[in-house]
C-alpha positions as CSV (number, residue, x, y, z in Angstrom):
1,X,28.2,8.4,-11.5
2,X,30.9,6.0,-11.6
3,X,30.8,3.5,-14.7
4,X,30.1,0.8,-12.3
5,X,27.0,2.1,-11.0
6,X,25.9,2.7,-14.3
7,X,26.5,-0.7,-15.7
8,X,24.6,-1.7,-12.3
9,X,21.7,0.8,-13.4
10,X,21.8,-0.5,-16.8
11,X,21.5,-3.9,-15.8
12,X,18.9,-3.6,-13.4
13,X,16.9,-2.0,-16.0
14,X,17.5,-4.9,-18.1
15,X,16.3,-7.5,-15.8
16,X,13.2,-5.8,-15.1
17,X,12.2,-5.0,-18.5
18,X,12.9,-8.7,-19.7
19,X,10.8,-9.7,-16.6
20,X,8.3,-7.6,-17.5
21,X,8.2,-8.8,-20.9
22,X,7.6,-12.5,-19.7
23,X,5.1,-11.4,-17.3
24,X,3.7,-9.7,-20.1
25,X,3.3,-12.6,-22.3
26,X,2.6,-15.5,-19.7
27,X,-0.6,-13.1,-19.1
28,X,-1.3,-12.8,-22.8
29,X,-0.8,-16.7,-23.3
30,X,-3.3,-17.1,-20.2
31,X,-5.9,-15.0,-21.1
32,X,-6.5,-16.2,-24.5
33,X,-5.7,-20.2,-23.5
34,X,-8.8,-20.2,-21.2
35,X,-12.3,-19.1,-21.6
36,X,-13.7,-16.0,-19.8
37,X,-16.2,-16.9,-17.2
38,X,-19.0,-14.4,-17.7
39,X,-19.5,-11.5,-15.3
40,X,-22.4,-11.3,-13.1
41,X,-21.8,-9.2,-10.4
42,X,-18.6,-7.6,-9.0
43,X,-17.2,-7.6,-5.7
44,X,-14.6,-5.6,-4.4
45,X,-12.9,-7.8,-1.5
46,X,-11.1,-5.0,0.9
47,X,-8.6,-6.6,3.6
48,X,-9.5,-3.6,6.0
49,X,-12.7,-2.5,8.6
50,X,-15.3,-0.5,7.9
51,X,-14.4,3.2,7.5
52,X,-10.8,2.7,6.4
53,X,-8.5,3.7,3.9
54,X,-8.9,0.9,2.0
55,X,-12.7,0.5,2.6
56,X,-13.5,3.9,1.5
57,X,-12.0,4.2,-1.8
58,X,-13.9,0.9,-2.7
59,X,-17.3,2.5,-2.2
60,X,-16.3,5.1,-4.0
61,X,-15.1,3.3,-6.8
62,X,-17.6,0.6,-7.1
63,X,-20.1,2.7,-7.8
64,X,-19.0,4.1,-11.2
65,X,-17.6,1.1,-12.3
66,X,-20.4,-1.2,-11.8
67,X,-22.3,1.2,-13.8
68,X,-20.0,1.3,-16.4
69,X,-20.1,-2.5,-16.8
70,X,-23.9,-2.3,-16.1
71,X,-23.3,-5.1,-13.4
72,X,-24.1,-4.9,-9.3
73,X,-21.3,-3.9,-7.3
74,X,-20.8,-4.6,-3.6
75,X,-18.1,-4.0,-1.6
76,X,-17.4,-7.1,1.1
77,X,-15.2,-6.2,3.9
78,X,-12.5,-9.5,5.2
79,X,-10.5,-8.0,7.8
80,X,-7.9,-10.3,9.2
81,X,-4.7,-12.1,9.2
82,X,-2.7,-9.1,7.5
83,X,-4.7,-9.1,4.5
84,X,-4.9,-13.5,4.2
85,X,-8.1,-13.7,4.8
86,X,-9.3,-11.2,2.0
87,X,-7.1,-12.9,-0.5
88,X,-8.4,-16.0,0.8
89,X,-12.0,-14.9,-0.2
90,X,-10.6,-13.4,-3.7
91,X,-9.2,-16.9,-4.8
92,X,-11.8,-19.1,-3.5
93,X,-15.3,-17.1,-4.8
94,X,-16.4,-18.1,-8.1
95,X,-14.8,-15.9,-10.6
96,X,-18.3,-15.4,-12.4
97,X,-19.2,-13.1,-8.9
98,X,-16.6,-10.8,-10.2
99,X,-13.8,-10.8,-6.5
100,X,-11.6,-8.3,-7.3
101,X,-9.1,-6.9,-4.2
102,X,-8.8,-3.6,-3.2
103,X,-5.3,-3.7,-1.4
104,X,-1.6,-3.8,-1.7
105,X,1.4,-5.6,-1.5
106,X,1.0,-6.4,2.3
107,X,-2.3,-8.2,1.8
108,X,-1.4,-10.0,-1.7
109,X,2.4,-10.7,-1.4
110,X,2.7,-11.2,1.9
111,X,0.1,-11.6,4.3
112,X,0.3,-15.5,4.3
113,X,4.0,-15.6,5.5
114,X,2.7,-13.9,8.8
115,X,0.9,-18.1,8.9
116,X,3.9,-20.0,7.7
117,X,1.9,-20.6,4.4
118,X,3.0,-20.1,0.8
119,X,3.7,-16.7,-0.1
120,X,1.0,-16.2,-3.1
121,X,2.4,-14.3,-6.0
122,X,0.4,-11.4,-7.3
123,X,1.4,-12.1,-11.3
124,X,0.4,-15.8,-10.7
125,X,-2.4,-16.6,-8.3
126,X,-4.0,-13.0,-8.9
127,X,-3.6,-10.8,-12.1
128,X,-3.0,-7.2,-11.2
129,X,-5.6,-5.6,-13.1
130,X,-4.8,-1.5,-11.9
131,X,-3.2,1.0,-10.0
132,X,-5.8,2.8,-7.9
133,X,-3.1,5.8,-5.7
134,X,-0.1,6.6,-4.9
135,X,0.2,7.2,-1.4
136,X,2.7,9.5,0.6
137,X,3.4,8.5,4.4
138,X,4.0,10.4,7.1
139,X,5.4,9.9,11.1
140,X,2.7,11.4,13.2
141,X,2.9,11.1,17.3
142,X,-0.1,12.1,19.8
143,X,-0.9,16.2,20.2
144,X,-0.4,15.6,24.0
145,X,3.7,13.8,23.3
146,X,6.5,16.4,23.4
147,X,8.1,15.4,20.9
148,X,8.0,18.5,18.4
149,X,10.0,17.5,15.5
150,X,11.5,14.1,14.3
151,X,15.0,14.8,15.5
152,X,13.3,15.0,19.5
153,X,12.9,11.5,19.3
154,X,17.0,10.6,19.7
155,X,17.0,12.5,23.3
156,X,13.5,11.0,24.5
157,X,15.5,7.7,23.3
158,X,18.6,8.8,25.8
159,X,16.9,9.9,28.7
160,X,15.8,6.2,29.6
161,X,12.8,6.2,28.2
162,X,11.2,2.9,26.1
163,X,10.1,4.4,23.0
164,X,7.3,2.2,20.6
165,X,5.7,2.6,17.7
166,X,3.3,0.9,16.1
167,X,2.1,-1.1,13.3
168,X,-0.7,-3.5,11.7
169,X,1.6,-6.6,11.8
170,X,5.2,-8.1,11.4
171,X,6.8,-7.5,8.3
172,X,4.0,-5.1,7.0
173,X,5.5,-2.0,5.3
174,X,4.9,0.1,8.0
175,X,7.1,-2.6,10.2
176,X,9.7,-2.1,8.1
177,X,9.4,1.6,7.6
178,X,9.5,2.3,11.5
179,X,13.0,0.0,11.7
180,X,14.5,2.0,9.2
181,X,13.2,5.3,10.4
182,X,14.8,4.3,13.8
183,X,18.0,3.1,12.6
184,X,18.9,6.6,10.7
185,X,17.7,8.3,13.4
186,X,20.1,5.7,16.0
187,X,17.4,5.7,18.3
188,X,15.8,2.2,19.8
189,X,12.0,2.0,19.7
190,X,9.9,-1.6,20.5
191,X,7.8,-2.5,17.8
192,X,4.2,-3.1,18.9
193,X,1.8,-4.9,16.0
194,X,-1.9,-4.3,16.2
195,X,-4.2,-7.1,14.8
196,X,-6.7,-3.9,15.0
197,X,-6.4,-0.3,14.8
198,X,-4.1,1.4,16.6
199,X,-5.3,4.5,16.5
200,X,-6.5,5.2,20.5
201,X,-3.2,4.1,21.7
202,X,-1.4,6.3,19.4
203,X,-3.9,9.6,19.8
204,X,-3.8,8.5,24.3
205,X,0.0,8.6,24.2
206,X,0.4,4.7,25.0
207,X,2.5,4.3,21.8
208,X,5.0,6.9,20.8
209,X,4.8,7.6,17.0
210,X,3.7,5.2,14.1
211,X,4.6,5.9,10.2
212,X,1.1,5.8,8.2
213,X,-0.4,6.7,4.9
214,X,-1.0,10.2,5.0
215,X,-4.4,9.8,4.2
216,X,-5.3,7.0,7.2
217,X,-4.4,10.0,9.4
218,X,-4.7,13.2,7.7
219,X,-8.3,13.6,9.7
220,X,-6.4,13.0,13.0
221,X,-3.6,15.5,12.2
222,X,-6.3,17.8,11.4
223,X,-8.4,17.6,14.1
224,X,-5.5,18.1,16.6
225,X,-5.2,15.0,17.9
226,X,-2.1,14.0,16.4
227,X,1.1,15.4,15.6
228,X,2.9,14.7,12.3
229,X,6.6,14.9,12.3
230,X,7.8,14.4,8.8
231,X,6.7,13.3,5.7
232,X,8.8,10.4,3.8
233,X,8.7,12.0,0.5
234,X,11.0,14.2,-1.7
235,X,9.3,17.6,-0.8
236,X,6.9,19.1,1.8
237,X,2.8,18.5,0.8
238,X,1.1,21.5,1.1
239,X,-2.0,19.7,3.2
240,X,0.6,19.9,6.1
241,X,1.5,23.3,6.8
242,X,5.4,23.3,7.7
243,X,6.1,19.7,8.1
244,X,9.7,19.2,6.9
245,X,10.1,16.3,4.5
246,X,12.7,13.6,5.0
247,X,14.9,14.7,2.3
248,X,15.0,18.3,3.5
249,X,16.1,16.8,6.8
250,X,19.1,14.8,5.2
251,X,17.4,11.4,5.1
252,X,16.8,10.8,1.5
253,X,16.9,6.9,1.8
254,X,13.7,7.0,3.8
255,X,11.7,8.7,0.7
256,X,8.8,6.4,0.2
257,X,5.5,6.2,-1.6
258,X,3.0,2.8,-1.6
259,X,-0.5,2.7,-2.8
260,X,-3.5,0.3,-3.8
261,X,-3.9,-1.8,-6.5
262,X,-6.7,-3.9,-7.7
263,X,-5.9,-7.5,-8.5
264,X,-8.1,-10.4,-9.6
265,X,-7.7,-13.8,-10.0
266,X,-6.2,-15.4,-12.2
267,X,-8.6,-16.8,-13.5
268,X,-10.4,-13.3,-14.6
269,X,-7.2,-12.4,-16.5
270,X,-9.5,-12.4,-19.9
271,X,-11.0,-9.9,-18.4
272,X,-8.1,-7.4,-17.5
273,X,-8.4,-5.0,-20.0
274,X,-12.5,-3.9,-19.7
275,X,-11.9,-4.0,-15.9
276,X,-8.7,-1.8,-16.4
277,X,-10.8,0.5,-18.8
278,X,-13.4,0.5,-16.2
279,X,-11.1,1.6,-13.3
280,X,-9.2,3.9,-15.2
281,X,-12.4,5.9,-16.2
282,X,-13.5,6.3,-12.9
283,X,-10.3,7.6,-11.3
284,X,-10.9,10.3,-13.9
285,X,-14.1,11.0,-12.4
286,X,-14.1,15.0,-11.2
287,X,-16.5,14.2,-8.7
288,X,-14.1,11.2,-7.6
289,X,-10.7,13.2,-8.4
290,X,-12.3,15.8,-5.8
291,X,-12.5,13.1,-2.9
292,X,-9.2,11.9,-3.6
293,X,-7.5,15.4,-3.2
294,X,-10.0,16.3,-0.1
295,X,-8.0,12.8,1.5
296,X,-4.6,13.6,0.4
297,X,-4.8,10.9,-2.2
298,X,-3.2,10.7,-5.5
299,X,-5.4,8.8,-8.0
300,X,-3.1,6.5,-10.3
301,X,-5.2,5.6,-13.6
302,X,-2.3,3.2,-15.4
303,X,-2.7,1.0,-18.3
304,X,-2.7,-2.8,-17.5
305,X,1.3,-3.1,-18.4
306,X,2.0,0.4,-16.4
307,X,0.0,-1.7,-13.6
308,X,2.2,-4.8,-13.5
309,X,5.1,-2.9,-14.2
310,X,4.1,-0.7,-11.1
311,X,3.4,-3.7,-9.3
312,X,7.0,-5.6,-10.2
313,X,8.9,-2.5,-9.2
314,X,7.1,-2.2,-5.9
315,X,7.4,-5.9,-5.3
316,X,11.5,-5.0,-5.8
317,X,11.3,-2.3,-3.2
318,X,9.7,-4.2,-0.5
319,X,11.6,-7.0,-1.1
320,X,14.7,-5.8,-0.3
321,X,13.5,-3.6,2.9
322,X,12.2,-6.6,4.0
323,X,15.9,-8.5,3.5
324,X,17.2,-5.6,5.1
325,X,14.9,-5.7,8.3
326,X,14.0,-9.3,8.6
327,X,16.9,-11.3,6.2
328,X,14.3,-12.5,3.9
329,X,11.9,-11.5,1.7
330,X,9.3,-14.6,0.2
């Protein structure tokens, strides 16, 4: 490593660990400046349908955790708007109902630039109260494509034919994961968003290939009705038997990993810690460690500061493929 790059390591390091530290104690000096509404429900706000991802680990979670507080838990489902509309809900409910969303960085960070409206900013309008998974991804592509490995895409490309793939919106992360898949791989694909699932275009063959959380697919892959291609993480998982990961195909850069969080208000910051506590007790659950591994899903019990820490270093990520893809980022 040249010296350079170190001082460029070092540096970065430094930034992100004095940011941390302010974030660290603007959150302290909020949380004890204002009173704590009292708790008298909780209400986990998920930005997806029914039957998703997203939707799924909330009724597991809720559960357990509304028990441990000895409060009722619901789980309250505002699909829409890439994510706006749930955060919407989050910052307008009275904080003493306990709205807490299930999401990530898409539906918190992001989702109002899709409306030309203020990006929110998940350290001041919400407080990221704790890491729920780490997610890998995958490229999956219908059983019935020909496509038998990730390199068979380039000659599909060639031979004249309009390649797609799919995603849940502009500037998503899986927008910006499919533009850099295609531009290591020098192939051109369209990019067609979906407002709703895409999932019976993908599995019918209408839309080439798609890069998902492994475990919105998993069930798919499977049953035999997709394909997946490659994995975008540092080795193969062993739920996929023989599915090359990108870095054993000489595409390091593409190595990725997202997840959920649970953020609340701001205005529930007093409450971070017990609802951290809460959280982290239940991902340690057997019964719940047990579904997460059935799903492909890695549970991610952190600490509050590991949260925000988490959160800040994915915010970096994104950022900058989204600079990279779209020449901005908030």
């Amino acid at each position: 490593m040249s010296r350079n790059t170190a001082l460029g390591n070092v540096d970065r390091r430094s930034f992100l660990q004095t940011t941390m530290s302010s974030l660290g104690a603007l959150w302290l000096a909020r949380a004890t400046a204002q009173p704590a509404p009292e708790l008298k429900s909780l209400q986990f706000v998920v930005p997806t349908p029914p039957g998703s991802q997203p939707d799924v680990i909330a009724r597991w979670l809720v559960e357990p955790i509304a028990r441990r507080a000895n409060l009722v838990g619901t789980v309250v489902n505002r699909p829409g708007a890439a994510g706006a509309m749930a955060a919407d809900a989050v910052l307008s409910a009275d904080p003493s109902s306990g709205p807490l969303l299930l999401g990530g960085l898409d539906h918190v960070a992001y989702s109002h630039m899709n409306s030309n409206r203020r990006a929110l900013d998940p350290f001041a309008d919400f407080t990221p109260i704790g890491a729920v998974n780490r997610d890998t991804w995958v490229v999956v592509t219908s059983a019935a494509q020909p496509f038998a490995s990730l390199a068979a895409l380039a000659p599909a490309d060639r031979t004249g034919g309009s390649l797609s793939f799919a995603s849940t919106g502009e500037g998503t992360t899986a927008h910006l994961l499919g533009v850099r898949l295609c531009k290591a791989l020098g192939i051109e694909a369209v990019h067609v968003p979906y407002k709703d699932t895409y999932l019976p275009d993908l599995i019918a063959g209408r839309i080439h290939f798609v890069l998902a959380p492994t475990p919105g697919v998993i069930g798919q892959i499977r049953a035999g009705r997709l394909r997946a291609l490659a994995t975008l993480t540092d080795e193969r998982l062993g739920v996929f038997d023989g599915v090359p990961s990108v870095r054993e195909l000489g595409l390091p850069d593409l190595v990725f990993y997202g997840g959920l969080f649970l953020f609340a208000p701001a205005a529930l910051s007093p409450h971070g810690m017990k609802i951290n506590a809460w959280l982290t007790d239940a991902l340690r659950q057997s019964d719940i460690e047990a579904r997460f591994r059935d799903a492909a899903i890695e549970p991610a019990p952190l600490g509050l500061e590991a949260t925000r820490q988490a959160v800040m270093e994915r915010l970096q990520r994104v950022d900058a493929m989204r600079t990279a893809v779209l020449g901005r980022a908030r």
